[in-house]
BATORTOR-339794 format. One record per residue: residue in three letters; x, z, y of N, C-alpha, C in turn. Coordinates in steps of 0.001 Angstrom, whole numbers, padded with zeros to 6 digits, always signed. Example, Ala and Ser with C-alpha at 12.3 -4.5 7.8 and 13.67 -1.06 7.14 Angstrom:
BEGIN
Ala+013190+007800-005690+012300+007800-004500+013200+007800-003300
Ser+012850+007080-002250+013670+007140-001060+012900+007870+000030
//
This chain:
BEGIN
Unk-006661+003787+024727-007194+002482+025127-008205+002648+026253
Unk-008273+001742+026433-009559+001479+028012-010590+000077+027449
Unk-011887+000693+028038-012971-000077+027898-013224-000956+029567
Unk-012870-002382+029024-013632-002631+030549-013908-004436+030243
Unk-014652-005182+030901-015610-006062+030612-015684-006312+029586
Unk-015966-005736+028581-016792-005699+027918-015374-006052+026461
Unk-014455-005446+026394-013357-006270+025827-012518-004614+025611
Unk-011603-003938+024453-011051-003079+024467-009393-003309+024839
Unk-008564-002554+025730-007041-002845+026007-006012-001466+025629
Unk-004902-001696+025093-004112-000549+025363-003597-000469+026445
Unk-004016+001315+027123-003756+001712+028359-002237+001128+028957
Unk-001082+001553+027745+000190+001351+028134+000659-000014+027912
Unk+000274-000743+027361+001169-002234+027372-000063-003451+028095
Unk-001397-002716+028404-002168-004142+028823-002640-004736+028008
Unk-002450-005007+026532-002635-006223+025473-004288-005579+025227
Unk-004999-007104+025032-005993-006472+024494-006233-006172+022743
Unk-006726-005221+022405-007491-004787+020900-008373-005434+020591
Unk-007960-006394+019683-008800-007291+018924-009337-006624+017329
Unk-008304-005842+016621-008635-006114+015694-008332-004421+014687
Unk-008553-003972+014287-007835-002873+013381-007244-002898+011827
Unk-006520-002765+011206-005511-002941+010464-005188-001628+009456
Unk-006377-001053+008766-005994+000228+008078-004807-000262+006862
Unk-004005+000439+006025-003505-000068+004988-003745+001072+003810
Unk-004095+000629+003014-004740+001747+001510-003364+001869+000713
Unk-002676+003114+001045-000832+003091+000903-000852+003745-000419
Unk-000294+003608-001603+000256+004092-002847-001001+003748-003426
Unk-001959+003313-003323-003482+003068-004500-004309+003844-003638
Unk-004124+004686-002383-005037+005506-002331-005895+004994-001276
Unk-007100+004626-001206-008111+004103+000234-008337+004538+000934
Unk-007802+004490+002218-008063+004650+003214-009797+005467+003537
Unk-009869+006574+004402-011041+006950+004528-012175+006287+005654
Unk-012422+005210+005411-013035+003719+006257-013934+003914+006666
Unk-014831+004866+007107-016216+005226+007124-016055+005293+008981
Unk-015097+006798+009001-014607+006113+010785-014114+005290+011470
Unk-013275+004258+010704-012811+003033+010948-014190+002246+011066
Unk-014582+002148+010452-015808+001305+010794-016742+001698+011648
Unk-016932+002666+011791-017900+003231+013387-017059+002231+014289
Unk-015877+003469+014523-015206+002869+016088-015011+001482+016016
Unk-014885+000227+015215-014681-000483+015042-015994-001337+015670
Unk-017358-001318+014927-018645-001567+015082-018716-001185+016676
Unk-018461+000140+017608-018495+000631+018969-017931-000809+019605
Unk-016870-000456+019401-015413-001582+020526-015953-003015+019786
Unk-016813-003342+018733-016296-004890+018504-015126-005080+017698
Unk-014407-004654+017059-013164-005026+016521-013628-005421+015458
Unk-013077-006636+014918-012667-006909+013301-011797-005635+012580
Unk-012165-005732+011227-011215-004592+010391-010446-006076+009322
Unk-009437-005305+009569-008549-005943+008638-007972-005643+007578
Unk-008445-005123+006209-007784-004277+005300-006442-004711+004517
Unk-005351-003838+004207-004533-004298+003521-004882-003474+002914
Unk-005216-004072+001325-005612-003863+000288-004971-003871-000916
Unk-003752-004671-000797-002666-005056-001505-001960-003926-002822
Unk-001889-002643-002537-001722-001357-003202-002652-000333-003912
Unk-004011-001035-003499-005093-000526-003817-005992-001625-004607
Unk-005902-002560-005012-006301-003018-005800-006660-002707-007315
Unk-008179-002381-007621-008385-002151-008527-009277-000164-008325
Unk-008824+000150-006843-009340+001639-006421-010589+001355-005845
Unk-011411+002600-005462-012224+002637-005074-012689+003040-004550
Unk-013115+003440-002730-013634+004032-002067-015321+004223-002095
Unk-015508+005263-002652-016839+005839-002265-018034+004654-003080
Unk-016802+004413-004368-017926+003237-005555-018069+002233-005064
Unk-017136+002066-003818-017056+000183-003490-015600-000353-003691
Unk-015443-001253-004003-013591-001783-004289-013153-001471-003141
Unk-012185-001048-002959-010675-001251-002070-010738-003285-002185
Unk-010494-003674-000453-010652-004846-000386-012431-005702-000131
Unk-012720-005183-000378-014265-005248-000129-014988-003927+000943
Unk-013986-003929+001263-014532-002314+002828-014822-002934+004513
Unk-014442-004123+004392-013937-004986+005807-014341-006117+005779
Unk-014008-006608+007215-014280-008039+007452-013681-009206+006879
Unk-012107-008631+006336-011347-009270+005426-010236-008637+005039
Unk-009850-009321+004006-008804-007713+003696-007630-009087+002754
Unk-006369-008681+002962-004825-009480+002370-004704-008678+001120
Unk-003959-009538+000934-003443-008964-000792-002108-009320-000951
Unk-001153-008600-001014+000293-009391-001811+000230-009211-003187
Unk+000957-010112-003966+001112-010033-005227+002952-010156-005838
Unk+003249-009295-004913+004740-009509-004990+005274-008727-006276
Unk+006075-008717-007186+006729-008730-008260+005964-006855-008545
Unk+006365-006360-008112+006244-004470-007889+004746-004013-007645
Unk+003786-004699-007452+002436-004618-007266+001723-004621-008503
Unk+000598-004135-009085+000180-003678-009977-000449-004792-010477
Unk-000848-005924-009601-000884-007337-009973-000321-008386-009744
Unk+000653-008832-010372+001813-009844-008848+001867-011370-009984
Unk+002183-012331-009188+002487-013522-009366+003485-014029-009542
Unk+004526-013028-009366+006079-013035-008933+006169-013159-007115
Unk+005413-013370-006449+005055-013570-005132+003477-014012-004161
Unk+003488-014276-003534+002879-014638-002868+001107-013601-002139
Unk+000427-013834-002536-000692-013343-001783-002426-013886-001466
Unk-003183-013132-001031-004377-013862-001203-004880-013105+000050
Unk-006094-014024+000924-006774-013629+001775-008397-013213+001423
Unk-009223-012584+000995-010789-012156+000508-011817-012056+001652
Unk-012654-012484+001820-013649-012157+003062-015389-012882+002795
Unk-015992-012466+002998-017692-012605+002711-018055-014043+003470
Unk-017142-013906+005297-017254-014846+006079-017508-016398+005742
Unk-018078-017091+005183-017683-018722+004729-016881-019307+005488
Unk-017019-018829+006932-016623-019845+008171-015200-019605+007977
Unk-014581-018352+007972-013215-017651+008135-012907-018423+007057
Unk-013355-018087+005690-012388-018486+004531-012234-019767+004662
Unk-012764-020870+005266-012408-022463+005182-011885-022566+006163
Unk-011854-021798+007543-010609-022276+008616-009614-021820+007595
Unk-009259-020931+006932-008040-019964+006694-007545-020778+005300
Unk-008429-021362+004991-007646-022365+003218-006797-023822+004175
Unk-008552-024433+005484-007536-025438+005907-006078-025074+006601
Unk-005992-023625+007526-005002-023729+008081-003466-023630+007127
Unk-003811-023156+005680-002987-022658+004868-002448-024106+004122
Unk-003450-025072+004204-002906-026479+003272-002744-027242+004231
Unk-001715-026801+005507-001016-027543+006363-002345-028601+007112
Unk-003385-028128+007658-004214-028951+008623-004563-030004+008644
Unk-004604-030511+007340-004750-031690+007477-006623-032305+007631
Unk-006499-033413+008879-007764-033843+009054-007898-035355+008523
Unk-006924-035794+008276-007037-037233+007620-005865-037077+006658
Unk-006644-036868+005229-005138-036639+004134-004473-037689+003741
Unk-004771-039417+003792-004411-040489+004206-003399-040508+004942
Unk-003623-040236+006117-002557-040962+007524-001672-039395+007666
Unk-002242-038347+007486-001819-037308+007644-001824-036983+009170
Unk-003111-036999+009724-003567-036317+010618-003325-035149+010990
Unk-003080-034165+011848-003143-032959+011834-003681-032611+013401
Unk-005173-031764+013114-005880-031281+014732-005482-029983+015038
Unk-004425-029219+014013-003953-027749+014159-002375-028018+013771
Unk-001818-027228+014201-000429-026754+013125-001150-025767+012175
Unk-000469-026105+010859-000952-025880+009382+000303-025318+009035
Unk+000493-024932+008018+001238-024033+007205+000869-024309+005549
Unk+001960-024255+004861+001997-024684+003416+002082-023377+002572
Unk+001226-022515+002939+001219-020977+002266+000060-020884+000977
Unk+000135-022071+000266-000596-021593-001010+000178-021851-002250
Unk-000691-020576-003100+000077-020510-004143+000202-021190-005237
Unk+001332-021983-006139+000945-023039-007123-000077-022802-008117
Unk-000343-023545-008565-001168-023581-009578-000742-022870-010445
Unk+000248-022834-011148+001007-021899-012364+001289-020718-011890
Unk+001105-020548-010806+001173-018708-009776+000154-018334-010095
Unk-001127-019209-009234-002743-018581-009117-003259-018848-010768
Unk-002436-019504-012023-002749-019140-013160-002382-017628-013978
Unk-001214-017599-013419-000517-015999-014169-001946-014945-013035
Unk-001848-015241-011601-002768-014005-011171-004236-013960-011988
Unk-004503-015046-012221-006009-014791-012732-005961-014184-014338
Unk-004837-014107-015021-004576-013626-016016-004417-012485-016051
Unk-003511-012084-014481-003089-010681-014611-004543-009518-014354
Unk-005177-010596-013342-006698-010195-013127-007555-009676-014339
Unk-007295-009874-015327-007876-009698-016781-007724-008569-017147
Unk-006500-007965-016936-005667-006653-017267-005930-005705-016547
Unk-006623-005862-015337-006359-004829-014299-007141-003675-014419
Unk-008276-003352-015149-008612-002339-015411-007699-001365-016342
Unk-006850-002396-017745-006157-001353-018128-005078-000765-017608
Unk-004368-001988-016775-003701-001294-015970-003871+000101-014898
Unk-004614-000006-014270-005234+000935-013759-005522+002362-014805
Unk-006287+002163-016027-006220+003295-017103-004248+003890-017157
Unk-003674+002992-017551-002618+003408-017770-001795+004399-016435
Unk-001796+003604-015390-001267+004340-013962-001908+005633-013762
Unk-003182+005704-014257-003779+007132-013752-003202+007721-015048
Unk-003426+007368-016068-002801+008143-017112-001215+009099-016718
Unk-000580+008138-016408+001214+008280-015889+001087+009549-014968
Unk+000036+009341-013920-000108+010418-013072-000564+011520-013397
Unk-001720+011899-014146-001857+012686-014562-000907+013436-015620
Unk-000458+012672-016606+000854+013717-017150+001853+014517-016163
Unk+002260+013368-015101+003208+013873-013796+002482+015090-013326
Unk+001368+015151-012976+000624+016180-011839+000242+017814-012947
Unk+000313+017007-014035+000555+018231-015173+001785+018909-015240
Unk+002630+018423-015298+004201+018403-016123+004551+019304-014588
Unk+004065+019105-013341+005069+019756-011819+003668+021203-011424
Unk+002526+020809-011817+001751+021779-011455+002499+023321-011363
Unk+003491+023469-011994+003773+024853-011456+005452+025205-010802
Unk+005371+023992-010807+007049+023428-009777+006897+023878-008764
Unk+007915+024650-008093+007656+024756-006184+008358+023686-005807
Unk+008030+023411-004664+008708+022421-003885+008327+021170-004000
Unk+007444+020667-005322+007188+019481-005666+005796+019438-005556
Unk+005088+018591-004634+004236+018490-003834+002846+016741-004747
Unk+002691+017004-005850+002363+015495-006143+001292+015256-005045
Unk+000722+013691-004901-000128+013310-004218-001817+013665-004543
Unk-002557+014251-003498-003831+014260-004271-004893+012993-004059
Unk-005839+013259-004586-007075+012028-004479-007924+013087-003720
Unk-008746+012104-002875-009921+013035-002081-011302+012797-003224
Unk-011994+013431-003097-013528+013482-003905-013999+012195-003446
Unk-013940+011327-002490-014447+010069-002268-014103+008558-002628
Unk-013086+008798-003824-012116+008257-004064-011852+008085-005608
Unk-011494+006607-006154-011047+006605-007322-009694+006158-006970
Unk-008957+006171-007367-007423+005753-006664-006806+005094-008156
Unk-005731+003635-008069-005092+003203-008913-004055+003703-009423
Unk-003286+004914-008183-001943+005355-008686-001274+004646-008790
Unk-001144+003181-007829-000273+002644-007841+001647+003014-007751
Unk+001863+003811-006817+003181+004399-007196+003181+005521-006898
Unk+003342+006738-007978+003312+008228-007885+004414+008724-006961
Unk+003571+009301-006222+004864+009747-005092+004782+011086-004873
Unk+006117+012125-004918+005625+013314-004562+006454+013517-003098
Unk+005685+014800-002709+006473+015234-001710+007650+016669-002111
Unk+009082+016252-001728+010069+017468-002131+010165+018061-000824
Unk+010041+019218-000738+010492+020672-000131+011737+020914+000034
Unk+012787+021150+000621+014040+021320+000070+014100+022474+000182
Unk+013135+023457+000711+013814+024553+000980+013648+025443-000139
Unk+012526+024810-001065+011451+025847-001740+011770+025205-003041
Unk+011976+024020-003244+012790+022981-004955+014068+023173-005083
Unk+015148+023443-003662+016201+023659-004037+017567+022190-003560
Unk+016754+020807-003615+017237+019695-003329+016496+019056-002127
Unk+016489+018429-001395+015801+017350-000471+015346+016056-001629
Unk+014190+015159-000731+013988+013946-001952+015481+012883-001958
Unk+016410+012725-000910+017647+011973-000699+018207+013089-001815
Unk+018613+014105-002191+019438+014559-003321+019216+014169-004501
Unk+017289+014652-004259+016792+014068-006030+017113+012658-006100
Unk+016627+012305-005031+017027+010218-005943+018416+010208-006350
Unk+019457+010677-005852+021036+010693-006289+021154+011001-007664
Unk+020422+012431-007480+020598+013234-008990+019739+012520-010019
Unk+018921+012142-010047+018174+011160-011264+018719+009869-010701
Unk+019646+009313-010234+020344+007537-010109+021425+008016-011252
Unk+022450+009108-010895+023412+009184-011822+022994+009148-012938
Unk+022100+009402-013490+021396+009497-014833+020404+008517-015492
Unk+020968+007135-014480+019685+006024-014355+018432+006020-014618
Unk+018091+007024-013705+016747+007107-013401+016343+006656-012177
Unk+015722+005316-011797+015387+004633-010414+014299+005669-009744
Unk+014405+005675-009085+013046+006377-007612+013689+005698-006131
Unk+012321+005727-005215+012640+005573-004296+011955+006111-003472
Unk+012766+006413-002345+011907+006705-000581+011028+006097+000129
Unk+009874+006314+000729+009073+005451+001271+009521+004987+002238
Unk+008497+004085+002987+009532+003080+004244+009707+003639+005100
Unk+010416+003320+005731+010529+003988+007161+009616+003497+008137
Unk+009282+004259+008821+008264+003757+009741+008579+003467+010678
Unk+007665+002222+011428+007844+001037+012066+008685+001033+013464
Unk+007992+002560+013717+008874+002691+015321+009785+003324+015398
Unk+010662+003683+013937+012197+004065+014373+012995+002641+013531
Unk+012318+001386+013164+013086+000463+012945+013772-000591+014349
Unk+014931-000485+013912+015850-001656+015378+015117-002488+015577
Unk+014008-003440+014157+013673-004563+014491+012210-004864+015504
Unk+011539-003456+015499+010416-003279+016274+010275-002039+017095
Unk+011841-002080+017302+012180-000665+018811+011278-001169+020209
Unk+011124-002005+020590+010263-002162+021363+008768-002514+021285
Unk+008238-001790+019961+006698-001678+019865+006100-000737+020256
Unk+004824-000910+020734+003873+000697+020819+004050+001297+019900
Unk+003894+002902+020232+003538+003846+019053+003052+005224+019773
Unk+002410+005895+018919+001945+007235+019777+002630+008328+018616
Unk+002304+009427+018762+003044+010500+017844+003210+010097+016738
Unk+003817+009968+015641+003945+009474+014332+004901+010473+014212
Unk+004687+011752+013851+005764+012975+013398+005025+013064+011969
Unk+003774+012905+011373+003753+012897+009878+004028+011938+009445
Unk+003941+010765+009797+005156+009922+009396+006480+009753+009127
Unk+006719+010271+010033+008730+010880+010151+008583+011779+008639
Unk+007722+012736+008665+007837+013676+007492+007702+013281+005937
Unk+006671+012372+005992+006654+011685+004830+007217+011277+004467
Unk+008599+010235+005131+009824+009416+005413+010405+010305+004718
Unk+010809+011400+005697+011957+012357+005026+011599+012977+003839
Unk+010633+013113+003404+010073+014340+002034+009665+013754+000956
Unk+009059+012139+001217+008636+011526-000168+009430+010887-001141
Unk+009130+010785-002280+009937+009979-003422+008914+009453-004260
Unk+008692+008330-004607+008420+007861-006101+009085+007482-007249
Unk+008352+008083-008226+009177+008580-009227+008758+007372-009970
Unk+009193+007355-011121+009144+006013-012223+007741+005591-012929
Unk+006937+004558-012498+005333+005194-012949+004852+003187-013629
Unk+005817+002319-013573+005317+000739-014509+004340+001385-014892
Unk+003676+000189-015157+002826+000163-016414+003130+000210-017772
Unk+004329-000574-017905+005784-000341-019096+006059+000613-019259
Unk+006047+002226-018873+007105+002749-018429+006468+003792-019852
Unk+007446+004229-020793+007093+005120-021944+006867+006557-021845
Unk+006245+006736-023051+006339+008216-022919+007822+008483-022891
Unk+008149+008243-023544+010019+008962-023739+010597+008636-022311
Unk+010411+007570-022006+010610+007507-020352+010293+008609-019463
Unk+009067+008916-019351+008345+009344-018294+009174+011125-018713
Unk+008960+011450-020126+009617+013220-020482+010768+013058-019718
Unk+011681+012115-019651+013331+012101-019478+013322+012695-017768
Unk+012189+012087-017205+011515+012412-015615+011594+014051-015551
Unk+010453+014096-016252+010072+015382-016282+010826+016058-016398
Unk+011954+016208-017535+012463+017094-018173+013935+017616-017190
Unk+014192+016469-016206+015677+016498-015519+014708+016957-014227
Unk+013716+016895-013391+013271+017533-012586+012635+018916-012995
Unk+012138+018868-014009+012151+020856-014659+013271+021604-014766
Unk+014449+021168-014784+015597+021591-015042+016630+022130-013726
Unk+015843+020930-012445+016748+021452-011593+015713+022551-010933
Unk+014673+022401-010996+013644+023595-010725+014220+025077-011200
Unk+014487+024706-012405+015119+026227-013190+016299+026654-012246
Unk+016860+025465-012361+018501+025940-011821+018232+026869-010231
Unk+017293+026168-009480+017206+026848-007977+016136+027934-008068
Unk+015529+028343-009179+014490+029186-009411+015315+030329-008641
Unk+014343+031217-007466+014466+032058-006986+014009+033494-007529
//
């Protein structure tokens, strides 16, 4: 980027940098401490997606409470969900009442149906934002339970090669929202695309993380700068089966078919 009147731009496309956008990915928070320098330097708003980390904790402050404002989805697979939708959090008064009016469609005369903005009908029903505030109730045990899940996992592979679980940094309480390891293929014996095959035949669900943004068709023409640990993560990660539902007899059946192919490629 380039600094000049007084405003930050990216060198290669011109656009100016308004804003920064960390995301706290699998439960784990983001390390925000330099985000917020450079941020505070240039002027930028921080924007946290917080959405996966809900309920974690950076450095004894919530995940979601690190920024100027931070999103939330609550989509079905999230450790708190509504069946959909989402929430915006911020200290700002001013922000949160542009951002409720722009969300209940703009209206300046609810009578005649005025409108001094285009508005948008993005709030959640009442019987939605009732199940979230319920699920809100739970979320500490939830959270007990997810770290629980992980820790048996990070037990059960501790002497696995090739199987890489995720760590927590010392600054960090993390939700464990979805246990993800990293596979080796050279050193486990399978790639993570084999293991998900080999535990599907055996209906055992896992999945690959997303692909990242700048080898998708739909945002081939976005910025990006090196993203090769990205590519790697892509190719090497899996999450393994970790609900809050999810049983002991569940979770052994995990264990016990990934100990097994360990044996089989044992060198």
């Amino acid at each position: 980027c380039q600094w000049r009147n007084g405003a930050l731009y990216n060198s290669v496309t011109g656009r100016r940098v308004s804003a920064i956008i960390p995301v706290h990915v699998l439960g784990h928070p983001v390390n925000m401490d330099p985000i917020l320098e450079v941020s505070r330097k240039y002027g930028l708003k921080v924007i946290e997606d917080a959405t996966e980390s809900l309920g974690s904790k950076y450095k004894n402050q919530p995940a979601g409470h690190l920024a100027d404002i931070a999103c939330l989805s609550f989509n079905g697979n999230k450790i708190l969900t509504t069946g959909g939708g989402g929430m915006m959090v911020t200290d700002n008064g001013e922000w949160a009442r542009q951002a409720k009016y722009l969300t209940t469609q703009a209206k300046d005369d609810e009578l005649e149906y005025i409108h001094g903005q285009i508005g948008y009908n993005y709030r959640l029903t009442n019987l939605l934002a009732a199940l979230g505030c319920a699920q809100m109730e739970q979320l500490n045990e939830y959270v007990e339970i997810k770290r629980k899940i992980a820790t048996t996992y990070n037990k059960a592979f501790e002497d696995i090669t090739g199987i890489e679980p995720m760590r927590e940094a010392p600054w960090v309480f993390s939700n464990c929202w979805m246990y993800t390891v990293l596979v080796d293929k050279e050193e486990f014996g399978k790639g993570s695309r084999d293991l998900l095959q080999d535990l599907s035949e055996r209906k055992i669900q896992t999945r690959p993380l997303w692909q990242p943004l700048h080898q998708s068709v739909a945002h081939a023409g976005s910025f990006a700068v090196d993203c090769s640990v990205a590519e790697r993560l892509n190719r090497d990660a899996l999450s393994l089966p970790c609900s809050v539902g999810l049983t002991h007899e569940q979770q052994n059946r995990v264990i016990e078919r990934i100990t097994a192919i360990a044996a089989t490629y044992a060198r």
